[in-house]
C-alpha positions as a Markdown table, in Angstrom:
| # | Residue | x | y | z |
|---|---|---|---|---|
| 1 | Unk | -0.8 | -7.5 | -5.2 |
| 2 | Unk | 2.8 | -8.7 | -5.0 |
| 3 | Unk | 1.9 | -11.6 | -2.5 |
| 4 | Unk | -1.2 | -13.5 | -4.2 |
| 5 | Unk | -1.0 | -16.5 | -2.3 |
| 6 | Unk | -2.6 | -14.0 | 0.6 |
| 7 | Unk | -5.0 | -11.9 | -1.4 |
| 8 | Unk | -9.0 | -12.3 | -0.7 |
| 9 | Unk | -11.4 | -11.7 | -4.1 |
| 10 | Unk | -14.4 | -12.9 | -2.8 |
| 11 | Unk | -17.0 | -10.2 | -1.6 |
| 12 | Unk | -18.5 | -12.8 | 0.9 |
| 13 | Unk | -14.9 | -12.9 | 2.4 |
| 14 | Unk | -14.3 | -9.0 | 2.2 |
| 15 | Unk | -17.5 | -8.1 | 4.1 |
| 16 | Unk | -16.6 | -10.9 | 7.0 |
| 17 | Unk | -13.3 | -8.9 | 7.5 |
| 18 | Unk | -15.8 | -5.7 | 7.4 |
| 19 | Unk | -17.9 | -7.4 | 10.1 |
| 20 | Unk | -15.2 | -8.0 | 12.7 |
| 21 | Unk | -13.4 | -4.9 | 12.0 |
| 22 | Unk | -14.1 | -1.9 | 14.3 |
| 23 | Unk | -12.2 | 1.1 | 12.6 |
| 24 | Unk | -12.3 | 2.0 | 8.9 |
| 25 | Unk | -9.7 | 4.5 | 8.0 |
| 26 | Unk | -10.4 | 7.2 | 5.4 |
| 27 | Unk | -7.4 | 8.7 | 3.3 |
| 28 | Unk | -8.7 | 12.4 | 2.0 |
| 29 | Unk | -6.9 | 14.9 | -0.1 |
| 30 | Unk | -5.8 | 17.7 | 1.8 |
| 31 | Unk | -3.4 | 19.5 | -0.3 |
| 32 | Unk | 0.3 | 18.6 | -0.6 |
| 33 | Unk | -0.4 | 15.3 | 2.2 |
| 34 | Unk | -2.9 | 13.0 | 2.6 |
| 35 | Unk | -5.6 | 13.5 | 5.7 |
| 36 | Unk | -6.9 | 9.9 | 7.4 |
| 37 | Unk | -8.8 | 10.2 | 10.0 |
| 38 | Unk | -10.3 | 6.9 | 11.9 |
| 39 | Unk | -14.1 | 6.7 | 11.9 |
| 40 | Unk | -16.9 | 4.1 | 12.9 |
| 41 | Unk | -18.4 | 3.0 | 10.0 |
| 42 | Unk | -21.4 | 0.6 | 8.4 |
| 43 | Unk | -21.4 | -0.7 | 5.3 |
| 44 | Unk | -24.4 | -2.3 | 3.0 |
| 45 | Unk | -23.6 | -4.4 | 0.0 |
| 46 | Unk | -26.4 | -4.6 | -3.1 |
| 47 | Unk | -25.3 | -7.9 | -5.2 |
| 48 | Unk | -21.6 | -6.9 | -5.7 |
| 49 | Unk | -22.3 | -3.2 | -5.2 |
| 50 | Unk | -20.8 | -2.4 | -1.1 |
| 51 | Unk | -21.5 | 0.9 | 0.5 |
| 52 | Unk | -19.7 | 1.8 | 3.4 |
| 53 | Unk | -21.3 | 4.4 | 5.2 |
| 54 | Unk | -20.1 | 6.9 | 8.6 |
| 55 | Unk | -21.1 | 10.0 | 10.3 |
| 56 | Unk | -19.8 | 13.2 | 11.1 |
| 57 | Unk | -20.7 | 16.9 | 12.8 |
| 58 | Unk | -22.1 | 19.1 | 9.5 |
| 59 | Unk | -19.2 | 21.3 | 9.8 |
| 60 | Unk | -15.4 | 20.8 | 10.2 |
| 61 | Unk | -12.1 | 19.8 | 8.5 |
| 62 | Unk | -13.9 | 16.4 | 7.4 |
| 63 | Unk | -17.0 | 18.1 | 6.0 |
| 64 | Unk | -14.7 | 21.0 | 4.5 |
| 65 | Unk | -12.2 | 18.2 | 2.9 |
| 66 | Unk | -14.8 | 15.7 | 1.3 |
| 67 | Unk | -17.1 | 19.6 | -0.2 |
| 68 | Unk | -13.8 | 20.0 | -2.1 |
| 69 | Unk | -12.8 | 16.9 | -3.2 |
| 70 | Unk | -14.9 | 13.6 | -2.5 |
| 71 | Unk | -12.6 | 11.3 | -3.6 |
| 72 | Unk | -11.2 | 9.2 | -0.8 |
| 73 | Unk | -8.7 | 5.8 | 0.1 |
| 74 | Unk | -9.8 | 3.7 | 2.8 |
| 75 | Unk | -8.5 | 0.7 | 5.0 |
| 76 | Unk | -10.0 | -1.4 | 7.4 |
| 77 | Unk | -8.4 | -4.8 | 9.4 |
| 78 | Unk | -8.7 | -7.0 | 12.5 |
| 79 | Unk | -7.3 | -10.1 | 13.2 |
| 80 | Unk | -3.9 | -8.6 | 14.8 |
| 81 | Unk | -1.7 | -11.1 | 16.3 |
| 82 | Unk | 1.9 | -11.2 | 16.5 |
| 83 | Unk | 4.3 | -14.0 | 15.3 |
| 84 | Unk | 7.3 | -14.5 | 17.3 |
| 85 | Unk | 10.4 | -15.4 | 15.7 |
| 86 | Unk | 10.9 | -18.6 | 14.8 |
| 87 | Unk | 14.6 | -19.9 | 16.9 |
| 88 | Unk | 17.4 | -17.0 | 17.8 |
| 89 | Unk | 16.3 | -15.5 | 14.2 |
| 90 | Unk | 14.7 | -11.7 | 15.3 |
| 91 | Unk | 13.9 | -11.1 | 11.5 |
| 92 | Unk | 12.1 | -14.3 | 11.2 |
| 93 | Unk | 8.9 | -12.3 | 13.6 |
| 94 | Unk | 5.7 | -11.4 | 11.5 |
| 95 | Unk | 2.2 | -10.1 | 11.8 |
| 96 | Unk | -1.2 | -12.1 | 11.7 |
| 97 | Unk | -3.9 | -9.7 | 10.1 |
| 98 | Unk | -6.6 | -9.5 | 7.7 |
| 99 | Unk | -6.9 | -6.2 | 5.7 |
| 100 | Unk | -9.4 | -4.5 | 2.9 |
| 101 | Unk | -8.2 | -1.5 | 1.0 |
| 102 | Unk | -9.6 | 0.2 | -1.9 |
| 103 | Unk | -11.4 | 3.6 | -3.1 |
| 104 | Unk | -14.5 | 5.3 | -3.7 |
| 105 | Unk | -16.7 | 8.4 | -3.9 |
| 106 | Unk | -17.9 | 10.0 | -0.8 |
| 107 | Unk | -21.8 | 11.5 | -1.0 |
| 108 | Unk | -24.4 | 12.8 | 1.9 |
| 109 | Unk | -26.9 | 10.3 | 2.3 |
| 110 | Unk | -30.6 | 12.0 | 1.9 |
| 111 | Unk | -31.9 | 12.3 | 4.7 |
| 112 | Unk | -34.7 | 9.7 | 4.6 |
| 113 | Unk | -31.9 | 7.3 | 4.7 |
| 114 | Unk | -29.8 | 8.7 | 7.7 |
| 115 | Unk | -31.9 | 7.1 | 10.4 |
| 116 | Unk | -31.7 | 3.8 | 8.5 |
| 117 | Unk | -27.7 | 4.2 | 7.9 |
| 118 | Unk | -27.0 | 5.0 | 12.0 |
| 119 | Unk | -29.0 | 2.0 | 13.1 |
| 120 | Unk | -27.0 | 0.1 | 11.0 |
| 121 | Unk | -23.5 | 1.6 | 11.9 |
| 122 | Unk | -24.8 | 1.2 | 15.7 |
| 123 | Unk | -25.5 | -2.9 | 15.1 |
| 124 | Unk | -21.9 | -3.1 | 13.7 |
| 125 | Unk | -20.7 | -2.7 | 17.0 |
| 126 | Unk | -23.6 | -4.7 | 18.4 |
| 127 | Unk | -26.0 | -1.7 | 20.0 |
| 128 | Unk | -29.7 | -2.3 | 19.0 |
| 129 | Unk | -31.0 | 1.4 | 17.5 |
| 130 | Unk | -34.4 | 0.8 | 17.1 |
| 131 | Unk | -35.4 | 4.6 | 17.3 |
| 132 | Unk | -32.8 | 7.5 | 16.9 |
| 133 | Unk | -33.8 | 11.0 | 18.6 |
| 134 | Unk | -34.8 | 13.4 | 15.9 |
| 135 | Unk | -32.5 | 15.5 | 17.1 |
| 136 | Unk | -29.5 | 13.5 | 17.0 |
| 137 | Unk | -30.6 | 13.2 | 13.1 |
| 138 | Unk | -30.8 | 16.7 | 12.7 |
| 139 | Unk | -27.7 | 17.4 | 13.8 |
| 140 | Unk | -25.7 | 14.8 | 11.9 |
| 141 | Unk | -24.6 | 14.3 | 8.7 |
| 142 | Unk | -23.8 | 10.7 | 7.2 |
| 143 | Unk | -21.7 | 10.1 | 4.2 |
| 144 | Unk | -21.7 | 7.0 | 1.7 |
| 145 | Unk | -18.4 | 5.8 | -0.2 |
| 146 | Unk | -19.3 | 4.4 | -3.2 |
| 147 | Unk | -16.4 | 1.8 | -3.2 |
| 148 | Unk | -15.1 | 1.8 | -6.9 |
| 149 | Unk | -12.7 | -0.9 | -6.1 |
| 150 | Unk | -10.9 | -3.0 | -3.4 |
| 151 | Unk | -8.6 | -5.3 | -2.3 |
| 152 | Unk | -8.6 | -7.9 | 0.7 |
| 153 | Unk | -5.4 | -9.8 | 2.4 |
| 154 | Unk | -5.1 | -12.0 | 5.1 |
| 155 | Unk | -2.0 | -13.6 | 6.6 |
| 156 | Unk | -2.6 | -16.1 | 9.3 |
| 157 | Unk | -1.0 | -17.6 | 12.3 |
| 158 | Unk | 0.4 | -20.5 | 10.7 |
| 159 | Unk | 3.2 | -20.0 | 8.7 |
């Protein structure tokens, strides 16, 4: 990371910027370009082990994309604020954000775990899930990414 003075290393700081952030990118191979596609997301962390976790319809470009190849890139920030320039100096503007990036392995979570997983991606964005319809379970498939590796940045509002 070129600008260390702005790099986060702590898990216990990565998965605050996981808490507040609300959309967790996913980079998939799709040929001669890249495919991201937004999703809502969860994550569980085990000691230094994190698990971020999503759903998805059991068929489709997503599903068809991670059966060939379930490598994937990911990116997830909050914070956004922008920083005017400083005096008549345009180029002195900047952004306020805090970012994690990194990679992992996607897998289907069993399905004993699926109900489990959604409850959890539903508190993330503050929705209680005490009981999921059966049917809803049935019809959906949730995938893991075993994070292998990531980075964390934050640049605030003070200069």
């Amino acid at each position: 990371m070129r600008r260390k003075d702005r790099e986060i290393t702590g898990l216990n700081e990565i998965t605050k910027i996981l808490d507040r952030a609300e959309v967790l990118r996913i980079a998939l191979h799709d040929g001669d370009f890249p495919y991201i596609l937004p999703v809502n997301f969860g994550y569980e962390r085990n000691g230094q082990e994190l698990v971020l976790y999503f759903h998805g319809a059991k068929e489709g470009k997503k599903h068809e994309l991670i059966r060939k190849d379930n490598r994937a890139a990911f990116e997830a920030d909050c914070g956004h604020m922008l920083l005017r320039p400083v005096g008549e100096e345009p180029c002195t503007a900047s952004y306020a954000y805090e970012s994690v990036t990194g990679q992992g392995v996607i897998e289907k979570a069993e399905e004993e775990e699926k109900a489990r997983l959604l409850a959890g991606l539903l508190r993330h964005y503050g929705i209680a899930a005490e009981t999921l319809r059966s049917d809803s379970l049935t019809n959906t498939v949730v995938y893991k990414i075993r994070v292998l590796g990531c980075t964390a940045k934050r640049r605030t509002k003070d200069r």
